[in-house]
N, C-alpha and C positions, 0 to 999 in steps of 0.2 A: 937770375933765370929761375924760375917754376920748373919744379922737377914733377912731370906728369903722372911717373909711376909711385912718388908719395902721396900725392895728393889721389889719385885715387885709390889707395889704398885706406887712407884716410877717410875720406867719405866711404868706401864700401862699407868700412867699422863702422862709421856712428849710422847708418841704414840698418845693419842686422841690430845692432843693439837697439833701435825705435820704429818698432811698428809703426807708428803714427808715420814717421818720416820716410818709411820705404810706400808708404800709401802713397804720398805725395810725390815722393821720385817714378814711383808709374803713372801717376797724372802729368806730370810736367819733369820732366829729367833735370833739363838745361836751370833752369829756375834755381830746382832745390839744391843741384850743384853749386850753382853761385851762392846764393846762400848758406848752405854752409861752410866753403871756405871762406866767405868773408873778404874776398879780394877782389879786386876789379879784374877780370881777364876777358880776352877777346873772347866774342863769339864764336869763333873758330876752334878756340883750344876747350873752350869751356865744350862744346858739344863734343870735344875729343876725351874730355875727362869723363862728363855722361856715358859714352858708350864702352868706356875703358870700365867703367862702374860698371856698368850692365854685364859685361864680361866677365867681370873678375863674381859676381854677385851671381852669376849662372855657373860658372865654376862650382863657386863653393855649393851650392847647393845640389848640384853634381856629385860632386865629393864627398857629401855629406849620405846622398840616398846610397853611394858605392858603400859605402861605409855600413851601415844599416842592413842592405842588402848580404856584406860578407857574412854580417853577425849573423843574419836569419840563416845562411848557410850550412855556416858551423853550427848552430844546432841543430840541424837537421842530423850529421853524421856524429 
């Protein structure tokens, strides 16, 4: 059985590490999901791993502006 929360974790990884490839995951999600993990999966689960991507990939970038945001803070006081 495909464990859905490695597998997207695993695609969210190789999208922040390749520009190129998160271009393509915002043209075609489902696509470039299948293609990079490289396995046959239903259409169903695959669109589940897309948007679990999309999620976790808004997250981090979330996280990342809280992040940035706290520094600009602290120097302020």
């Amino acid at each position: 059985m495909v464990n859905i929360k490695e597998k997207i974790e695993e695609v969210a990884g190789k999208l922040k590490s390749d520009a190129g490839l998160m271009e393509s995951f915002k043209k075609d999600p489902v696509k470039t999901v299948e293609g990079l993990l490289g396995v046959d999966l239903p259409d169903d689960m695959l669109k589940k791993v897309a948007d679990g991507v999309k999620a976790k990939v808004d997250l981090d970038k979330l996280g990342d502006a809280a992040g940035s945001l706290k520094d600009k803070l602290k120097n302020l006081f």
